[in-house]
VEXTINU-242001 format. One record per residue: residue number from 1; x, y, z of N, C-alpha, C in turn; residue in three letters. Coordinates in steps of 0.1 Angstrom, whole numbers. Each point is the difference from the previous one (the first is absolute). Example, Ala and Ser with C-alpha at 12.3 -4.5 7.8 and 13.67 -1.06 7.14 Angstrom:
<1,<132,-57,78>,<-9,12,0>,<9,12,0>,"ALA">
<2,<-4,11,-7>,<9,11,0>,<-8,11,8>,"SER">
This chain:
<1,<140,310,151>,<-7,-9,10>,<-13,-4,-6>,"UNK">
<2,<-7,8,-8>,<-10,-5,-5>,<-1,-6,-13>,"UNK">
<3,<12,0,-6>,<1,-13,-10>,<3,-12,8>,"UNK">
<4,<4,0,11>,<5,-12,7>,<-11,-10,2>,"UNK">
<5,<-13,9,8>,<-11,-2,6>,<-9,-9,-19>,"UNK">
<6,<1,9,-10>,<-8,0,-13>,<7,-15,-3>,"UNK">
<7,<10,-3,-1>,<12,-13,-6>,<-7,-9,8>,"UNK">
<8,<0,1,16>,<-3,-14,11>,<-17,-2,-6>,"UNK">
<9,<-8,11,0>,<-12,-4,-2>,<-3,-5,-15>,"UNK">
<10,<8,-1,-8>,<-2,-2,-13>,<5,-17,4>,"UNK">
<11,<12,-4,6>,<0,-11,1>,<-9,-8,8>,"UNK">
<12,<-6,2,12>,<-8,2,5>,<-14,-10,-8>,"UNK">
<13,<-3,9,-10>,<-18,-1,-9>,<8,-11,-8>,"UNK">
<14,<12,-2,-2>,<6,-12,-6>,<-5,-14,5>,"UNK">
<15,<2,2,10>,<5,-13,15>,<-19,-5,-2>,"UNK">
<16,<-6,16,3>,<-13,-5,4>,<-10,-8,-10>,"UNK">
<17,<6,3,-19>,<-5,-7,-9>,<7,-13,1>,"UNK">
<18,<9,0,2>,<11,-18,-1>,<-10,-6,8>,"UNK">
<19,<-4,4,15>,<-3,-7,13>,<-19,-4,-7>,"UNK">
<20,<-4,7,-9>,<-13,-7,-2>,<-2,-6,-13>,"UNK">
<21,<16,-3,-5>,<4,-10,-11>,<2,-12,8>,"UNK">
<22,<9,-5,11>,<3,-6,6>,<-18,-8,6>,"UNK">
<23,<-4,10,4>,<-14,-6,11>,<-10,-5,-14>,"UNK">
<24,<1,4,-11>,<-6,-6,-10>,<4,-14,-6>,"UNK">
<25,<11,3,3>,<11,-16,-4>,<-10,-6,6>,"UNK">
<26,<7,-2,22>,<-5,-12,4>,<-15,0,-2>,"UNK">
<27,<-11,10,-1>,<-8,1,1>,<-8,-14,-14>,"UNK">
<28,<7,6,-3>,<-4,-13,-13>,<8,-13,0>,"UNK">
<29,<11,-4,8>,<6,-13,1>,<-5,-9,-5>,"UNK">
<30,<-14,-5,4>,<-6,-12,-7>,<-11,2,-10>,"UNK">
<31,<5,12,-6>,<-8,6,-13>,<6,-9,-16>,"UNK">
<32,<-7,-13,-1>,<9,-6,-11>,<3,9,-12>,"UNK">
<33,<7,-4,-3>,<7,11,-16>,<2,11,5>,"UNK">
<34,<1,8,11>,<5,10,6>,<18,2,3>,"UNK">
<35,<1,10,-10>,<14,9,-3>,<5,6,5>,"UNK">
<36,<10,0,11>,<4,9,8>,<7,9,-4>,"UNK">
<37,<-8,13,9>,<14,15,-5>,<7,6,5>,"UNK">
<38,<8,8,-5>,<9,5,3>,<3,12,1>,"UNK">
<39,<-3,14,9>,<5,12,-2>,<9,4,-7>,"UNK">
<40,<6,11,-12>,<11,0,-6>,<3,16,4>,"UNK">
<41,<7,0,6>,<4,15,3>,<8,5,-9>,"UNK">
<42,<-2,19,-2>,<10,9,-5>,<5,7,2>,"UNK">
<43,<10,10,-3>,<2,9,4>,<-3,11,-8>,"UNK">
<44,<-2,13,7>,<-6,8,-7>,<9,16,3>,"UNK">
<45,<8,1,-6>,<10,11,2>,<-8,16,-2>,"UNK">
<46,<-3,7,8>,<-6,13,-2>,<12,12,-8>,"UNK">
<47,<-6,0,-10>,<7,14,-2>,<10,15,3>,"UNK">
<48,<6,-1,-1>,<10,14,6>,<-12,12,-2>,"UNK">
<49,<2,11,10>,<-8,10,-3>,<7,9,-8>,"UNK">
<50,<-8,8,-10>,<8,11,-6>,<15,8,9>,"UNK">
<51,<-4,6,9>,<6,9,6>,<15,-8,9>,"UNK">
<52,<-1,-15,2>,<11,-8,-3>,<3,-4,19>,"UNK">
<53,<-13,3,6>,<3,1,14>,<-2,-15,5>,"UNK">
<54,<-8,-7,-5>,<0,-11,1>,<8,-12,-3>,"UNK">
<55,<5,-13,2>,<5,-11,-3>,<-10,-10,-2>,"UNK">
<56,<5,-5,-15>,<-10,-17,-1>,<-2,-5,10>,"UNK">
<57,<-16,-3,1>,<-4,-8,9>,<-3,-14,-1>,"UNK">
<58,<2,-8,2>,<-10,-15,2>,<-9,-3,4>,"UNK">
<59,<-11,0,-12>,<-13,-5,9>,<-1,-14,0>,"UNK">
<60,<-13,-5,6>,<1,-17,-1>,<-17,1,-5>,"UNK">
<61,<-2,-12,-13>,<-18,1,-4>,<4,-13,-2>,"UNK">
<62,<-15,-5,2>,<-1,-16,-3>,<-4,2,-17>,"UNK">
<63,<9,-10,-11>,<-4,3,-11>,<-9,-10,-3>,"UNK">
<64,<3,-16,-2>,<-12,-10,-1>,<1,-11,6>,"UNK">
<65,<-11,-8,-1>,<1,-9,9>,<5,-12,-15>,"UNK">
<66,<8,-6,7>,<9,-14,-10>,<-7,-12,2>,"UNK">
<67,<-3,-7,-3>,<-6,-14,2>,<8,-11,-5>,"UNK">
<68,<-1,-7,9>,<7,-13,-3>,<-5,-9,-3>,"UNK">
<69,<-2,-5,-14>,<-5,-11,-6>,<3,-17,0>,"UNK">
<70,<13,1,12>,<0,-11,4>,<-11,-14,3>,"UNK">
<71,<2,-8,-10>,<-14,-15,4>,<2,-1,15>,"UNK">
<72,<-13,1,8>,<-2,-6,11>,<-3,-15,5>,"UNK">
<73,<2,-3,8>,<-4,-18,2>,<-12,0,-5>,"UNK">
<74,<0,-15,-2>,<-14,-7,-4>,<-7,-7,7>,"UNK">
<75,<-11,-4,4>,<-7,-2,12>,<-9,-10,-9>,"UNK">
<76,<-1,-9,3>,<-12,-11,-8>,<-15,6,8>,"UNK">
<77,<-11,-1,-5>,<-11,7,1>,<-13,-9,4>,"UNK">
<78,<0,-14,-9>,<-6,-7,3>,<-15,4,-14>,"UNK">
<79,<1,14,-2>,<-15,4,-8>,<6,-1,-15>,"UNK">
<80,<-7,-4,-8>,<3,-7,-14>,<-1,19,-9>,"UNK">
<81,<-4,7,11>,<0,11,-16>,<11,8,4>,"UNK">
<82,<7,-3,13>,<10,9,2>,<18,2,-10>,"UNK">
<83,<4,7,-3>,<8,-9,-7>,<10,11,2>,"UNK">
<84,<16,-2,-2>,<16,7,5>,<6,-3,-14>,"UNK">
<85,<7,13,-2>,<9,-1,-16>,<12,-1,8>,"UNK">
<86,<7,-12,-5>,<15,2,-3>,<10,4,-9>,"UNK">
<87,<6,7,5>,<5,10,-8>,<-5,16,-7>,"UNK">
<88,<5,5,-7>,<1,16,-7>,<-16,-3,-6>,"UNK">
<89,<-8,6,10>,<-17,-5,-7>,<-12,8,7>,"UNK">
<90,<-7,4,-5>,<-12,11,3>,<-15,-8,0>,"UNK">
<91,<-12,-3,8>,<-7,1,-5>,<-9,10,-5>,"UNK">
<92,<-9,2,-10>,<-9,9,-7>,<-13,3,5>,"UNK">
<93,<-5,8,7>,<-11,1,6>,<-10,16,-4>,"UNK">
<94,<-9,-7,-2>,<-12,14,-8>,<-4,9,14>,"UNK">
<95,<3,13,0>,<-5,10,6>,<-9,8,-3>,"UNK">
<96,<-7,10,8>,<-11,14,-7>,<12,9,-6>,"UNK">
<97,<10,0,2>,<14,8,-5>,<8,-2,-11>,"UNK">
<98,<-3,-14,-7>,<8,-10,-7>,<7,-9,3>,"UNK">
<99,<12,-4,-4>,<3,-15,0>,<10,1,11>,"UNK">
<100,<1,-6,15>,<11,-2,6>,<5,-11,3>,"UNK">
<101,<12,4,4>,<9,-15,5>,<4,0,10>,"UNK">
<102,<-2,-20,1>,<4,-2,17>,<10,-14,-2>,"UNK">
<103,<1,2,21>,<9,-17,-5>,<-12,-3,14>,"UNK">
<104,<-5,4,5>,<-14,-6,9>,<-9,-6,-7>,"UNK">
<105,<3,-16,3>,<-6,-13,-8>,<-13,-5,14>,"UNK">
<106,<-2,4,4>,<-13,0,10>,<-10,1,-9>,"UNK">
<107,<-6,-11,-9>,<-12,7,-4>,<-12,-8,2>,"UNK">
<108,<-13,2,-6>,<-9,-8,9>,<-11,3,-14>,"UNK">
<109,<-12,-7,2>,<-13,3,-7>,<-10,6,0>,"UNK">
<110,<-5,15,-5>,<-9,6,6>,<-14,-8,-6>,"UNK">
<111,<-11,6,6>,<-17,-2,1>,<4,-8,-17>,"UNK">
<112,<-1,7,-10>,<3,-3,-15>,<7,-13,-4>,"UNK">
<113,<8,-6,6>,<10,-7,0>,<10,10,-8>,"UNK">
<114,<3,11,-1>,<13,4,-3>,<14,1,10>,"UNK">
<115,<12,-10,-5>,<9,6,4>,<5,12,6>,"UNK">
<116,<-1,5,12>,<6,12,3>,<11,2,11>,"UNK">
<117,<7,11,3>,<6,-1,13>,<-12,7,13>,"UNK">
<118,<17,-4,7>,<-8,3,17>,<-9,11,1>,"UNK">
<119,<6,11,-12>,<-6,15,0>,<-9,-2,-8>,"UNK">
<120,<-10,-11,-8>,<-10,1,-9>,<5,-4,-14>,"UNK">
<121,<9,14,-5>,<6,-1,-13>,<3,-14,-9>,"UNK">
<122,<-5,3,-7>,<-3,-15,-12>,<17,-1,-1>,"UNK">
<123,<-1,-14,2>,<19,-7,-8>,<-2,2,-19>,"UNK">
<124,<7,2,-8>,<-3,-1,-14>,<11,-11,-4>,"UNK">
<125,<-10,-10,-6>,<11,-7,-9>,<2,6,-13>,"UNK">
<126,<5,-11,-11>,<4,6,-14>,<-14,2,-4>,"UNK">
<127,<-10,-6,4>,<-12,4,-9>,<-11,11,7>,"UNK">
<128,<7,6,13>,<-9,11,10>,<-7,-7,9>,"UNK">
<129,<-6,8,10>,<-6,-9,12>,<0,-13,-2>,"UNK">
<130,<1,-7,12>,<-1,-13,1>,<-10,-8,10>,"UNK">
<131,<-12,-6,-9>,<-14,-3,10>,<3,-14,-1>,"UNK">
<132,<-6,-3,13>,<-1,-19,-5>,<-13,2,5>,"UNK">
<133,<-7,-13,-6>,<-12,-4,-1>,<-7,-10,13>,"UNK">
<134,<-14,-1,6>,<0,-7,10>,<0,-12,-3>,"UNK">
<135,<3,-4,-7>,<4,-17,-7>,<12,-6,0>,"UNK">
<136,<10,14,-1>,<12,-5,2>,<5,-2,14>,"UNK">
<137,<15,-11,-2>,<6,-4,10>,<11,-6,-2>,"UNK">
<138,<6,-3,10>,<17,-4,-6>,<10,9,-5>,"UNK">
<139,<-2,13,7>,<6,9,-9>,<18,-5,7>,"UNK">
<140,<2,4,-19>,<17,-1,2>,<6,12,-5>,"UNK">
<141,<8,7,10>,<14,7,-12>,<6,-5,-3>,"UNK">
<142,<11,0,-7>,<5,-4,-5>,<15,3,2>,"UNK">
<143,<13,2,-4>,<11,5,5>,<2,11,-10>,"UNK">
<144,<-4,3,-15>,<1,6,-7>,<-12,11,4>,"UNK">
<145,<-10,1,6>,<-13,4,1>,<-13,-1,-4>,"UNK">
<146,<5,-13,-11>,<-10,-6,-2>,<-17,-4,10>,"UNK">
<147,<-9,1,1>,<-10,-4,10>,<-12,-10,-10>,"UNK">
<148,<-1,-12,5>,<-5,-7,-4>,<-13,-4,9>,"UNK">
<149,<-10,-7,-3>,<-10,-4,11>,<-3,-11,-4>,"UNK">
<150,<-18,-7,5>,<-2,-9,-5>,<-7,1,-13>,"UNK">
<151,<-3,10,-5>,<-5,1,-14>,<14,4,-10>,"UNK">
<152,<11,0,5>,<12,1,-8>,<4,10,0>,"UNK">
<153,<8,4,-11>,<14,11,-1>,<-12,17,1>,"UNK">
<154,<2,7,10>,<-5,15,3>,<7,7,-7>,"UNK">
<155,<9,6,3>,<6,13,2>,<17,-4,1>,"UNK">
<156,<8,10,1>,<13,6,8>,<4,9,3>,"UNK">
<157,<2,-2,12>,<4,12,8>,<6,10,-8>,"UNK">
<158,<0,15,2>,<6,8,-9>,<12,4,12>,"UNK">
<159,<15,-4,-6>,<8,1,9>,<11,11,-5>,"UNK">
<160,<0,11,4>,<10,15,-11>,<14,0,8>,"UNK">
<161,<6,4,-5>,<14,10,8>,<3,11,-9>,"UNK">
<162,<11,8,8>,<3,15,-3>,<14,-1,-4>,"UNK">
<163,<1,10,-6>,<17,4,0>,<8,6,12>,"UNK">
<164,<-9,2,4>,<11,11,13>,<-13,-3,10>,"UNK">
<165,<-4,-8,12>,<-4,0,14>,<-3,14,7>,"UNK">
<166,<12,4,2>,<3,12,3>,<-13,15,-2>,"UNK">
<167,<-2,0,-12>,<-7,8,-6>,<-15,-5,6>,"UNK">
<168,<-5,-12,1>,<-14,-1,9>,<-5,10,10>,"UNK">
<169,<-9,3,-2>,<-11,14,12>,<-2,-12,11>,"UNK">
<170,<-3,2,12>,<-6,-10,4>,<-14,9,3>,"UNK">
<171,<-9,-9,3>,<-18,6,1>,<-9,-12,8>,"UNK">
<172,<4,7,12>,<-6,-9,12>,<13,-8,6>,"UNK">
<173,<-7,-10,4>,<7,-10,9>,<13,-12,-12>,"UNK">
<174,<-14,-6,-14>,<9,-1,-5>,<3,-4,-13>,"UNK">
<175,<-8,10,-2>,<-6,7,-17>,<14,9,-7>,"UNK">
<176,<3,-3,-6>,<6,11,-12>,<-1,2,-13>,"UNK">
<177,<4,13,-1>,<-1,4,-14>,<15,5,-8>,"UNK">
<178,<-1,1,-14>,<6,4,-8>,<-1,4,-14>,"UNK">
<179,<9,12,-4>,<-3,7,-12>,<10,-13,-13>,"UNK">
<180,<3,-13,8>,<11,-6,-9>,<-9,-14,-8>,"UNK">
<181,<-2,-2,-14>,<-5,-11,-3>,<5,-13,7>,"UNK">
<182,<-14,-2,2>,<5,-19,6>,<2,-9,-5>,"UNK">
<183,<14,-9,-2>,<4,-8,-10>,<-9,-17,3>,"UNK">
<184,<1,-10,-5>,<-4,-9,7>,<13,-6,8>,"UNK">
<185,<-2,-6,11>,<12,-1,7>,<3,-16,-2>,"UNK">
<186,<20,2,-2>,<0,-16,-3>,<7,-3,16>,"UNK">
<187,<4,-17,-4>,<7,-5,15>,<-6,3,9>,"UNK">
<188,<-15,-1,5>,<-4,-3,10>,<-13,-9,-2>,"UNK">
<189,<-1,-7,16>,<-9,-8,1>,<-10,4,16>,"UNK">
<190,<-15,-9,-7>,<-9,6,9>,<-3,-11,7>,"UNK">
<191,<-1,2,12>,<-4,-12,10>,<-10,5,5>,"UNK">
<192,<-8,-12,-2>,<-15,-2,11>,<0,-2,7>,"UNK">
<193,<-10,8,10>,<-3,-4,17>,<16,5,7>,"UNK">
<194,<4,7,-8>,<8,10,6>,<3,12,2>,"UNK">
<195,<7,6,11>,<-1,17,2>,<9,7,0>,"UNK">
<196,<8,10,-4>,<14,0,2>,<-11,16,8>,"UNK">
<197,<14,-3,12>,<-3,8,13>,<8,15,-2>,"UNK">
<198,<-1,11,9>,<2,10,0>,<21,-1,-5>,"UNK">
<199,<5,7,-1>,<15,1,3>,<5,10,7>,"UNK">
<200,<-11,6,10>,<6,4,13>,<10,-8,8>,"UNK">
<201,<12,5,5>,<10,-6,11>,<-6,7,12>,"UNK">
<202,<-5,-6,9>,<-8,9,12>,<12,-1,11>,"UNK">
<203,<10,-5,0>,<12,4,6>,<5,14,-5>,"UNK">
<204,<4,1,-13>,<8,9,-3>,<-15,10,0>,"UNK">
<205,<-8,1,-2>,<-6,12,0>,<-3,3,16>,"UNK">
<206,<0,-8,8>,<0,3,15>,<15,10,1>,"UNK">
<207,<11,-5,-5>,<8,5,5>,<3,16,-9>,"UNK">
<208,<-4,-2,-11>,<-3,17,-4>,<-7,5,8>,"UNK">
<209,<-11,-4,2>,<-7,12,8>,<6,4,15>,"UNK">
<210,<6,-11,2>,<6,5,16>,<14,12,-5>,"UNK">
<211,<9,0,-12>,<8,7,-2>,<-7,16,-4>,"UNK">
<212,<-12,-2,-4>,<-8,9,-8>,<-5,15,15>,"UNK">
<213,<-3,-9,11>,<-4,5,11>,<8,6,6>,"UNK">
<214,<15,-7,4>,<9,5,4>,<3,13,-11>,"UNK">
<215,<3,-1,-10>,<7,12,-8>,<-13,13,1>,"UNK">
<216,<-14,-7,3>,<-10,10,2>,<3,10,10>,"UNK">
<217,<5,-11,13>,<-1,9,13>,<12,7,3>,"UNK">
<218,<12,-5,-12>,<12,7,3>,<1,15,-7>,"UNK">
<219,<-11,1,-10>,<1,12,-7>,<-4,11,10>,"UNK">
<220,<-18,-5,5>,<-3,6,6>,<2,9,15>,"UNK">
<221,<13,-10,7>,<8,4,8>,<9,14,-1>,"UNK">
<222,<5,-3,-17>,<9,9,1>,<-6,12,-9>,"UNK">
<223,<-13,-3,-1>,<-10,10,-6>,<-5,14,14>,"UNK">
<224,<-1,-10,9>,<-3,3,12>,<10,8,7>,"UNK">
<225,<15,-3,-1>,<11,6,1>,<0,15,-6>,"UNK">
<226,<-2,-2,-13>,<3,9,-8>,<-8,13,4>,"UNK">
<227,<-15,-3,5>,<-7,11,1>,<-1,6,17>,"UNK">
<228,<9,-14,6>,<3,9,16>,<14,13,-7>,"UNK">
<229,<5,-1,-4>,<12,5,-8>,<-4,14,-7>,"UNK">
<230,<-10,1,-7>,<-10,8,-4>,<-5,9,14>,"UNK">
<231,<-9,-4,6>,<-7,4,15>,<11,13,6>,"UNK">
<232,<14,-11,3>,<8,7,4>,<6,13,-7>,"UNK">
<233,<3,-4,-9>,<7,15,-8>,<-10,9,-1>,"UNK">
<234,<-13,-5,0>,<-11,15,-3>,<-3,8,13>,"UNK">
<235,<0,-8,14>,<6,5,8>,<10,6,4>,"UNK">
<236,<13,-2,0>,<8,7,0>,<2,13,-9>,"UNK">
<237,<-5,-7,-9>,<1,18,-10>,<-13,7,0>,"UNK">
<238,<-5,-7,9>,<-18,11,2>,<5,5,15>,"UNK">
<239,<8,-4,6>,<5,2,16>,<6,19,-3>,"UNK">
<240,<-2,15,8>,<3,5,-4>,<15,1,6>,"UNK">
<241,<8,8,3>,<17,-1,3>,<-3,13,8>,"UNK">
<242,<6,-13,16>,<-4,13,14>,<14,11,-2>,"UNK">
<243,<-5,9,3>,<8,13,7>,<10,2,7>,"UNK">
């Protein structure tokens, strides 16, 4: 009975990490370059006891969260520094941590005129931070990432990819990291004054979390079962046997 109770509550702390995977999804819906994830569940078979009294059990542990690197729509932006990669493409952005990557093309000009995103962090082209001057104007990207102005050819975008997606940390909202060198990335192109938007499906994550709740409340029903079931037997065998 009390592996019964140990199994539902193991699945249980499952449900309740999935359910603040899910509320972080929509939570970030219109988080551009934002990667939705995925709970990945496992099983976790407990050991036989020496003395042979017990049977394998099934546990349930959340192992990682999966992300789906699926391109999200594109949203024209109207701001000339914002810019969306099409296709298998990273941009390179300078941290206090080191070098991370995004696909959040939100970026703007700080006090310096440097390039940075929404979160501060400097954009890096091929030649490192990217400042424009208060003279300049006309800025263009370019489709390659070229960025030109009116005093002429700047910089380009530093645009990487990986071998395996998969393997990305994520760090924050929608920063990642990796132990994998960044190749430069071919077959894509970079649009200006554009945003490629979250790839949350706020349907399908609505309807996880409604499955998510139910399977919550169904455990705990028969969690609740289990320890009326409990109550009783300890009673009865704590009851003494009349005369």
């Amino acid at each position: 009975m009390e592996n019964a109770l140990l199994i539902g509550l193991s699945r249980q702390t499952a449900l309740k990490r999935q359910m603040d995977v899910i509320a972080n999804n929509l939570a970030n819906m219109n988080t551009a370059g934002y990667k939705a994830g995925t709970l990945q569940f496992e099983e976790y078979l407990m050991p036989v006891s020496r003395i042979g009294q017990d049977n394998s059990l099934s546990y349930v542990i959340d192992g990682a969260i999966y992300r789906s690197f699926q391109e999200g729509a594109f949203e024209t932006s109207g701001n000339e520094f914002d810019v969306a990669i099409s296709g298998d493409g990273w941009l390179v952005v300078e941290t206090p941590d080191g070098e991370r990557y995004t696909r959040n093309g939100q970026l703007k000009l700080d006090a310096e005129g440097q390039l940075v995103t929404a979160a501060g962090y400097p954009v890096l082209g091929e030649g490192g931070p990217i400042t424009f001057g208060p003279d300049e104007s006309a800025i263009v990207i370019a489709k390659d990432g070229t960025i030109s102005t009116s005093q002429g050819t700047k910089d380009r975008l530093r645009v990487v990819q990986f071998q395996n997606n998969a393997a990305l940390r994520n760090e924050g909202e929608t920063l990642f990291s990796t132990t994998q060198l960044p190749e430069v990335a071919e077959d894509v192109r970079i649009l200006q004054g554009v945003v490629e938007k979250s790839n949350v499906q706020p349907i399908a994550e609505l309807t996880r979390m409604i499955e998510t709740v139910r399977a919550y409340t169904t455990i705990s029903q028969i969690l609740s079962r289990e320890q009326d079931l409990r109550r009783q037997a300890i009673e009865k065998l704590g009851t003494p046997p009349r005369n």
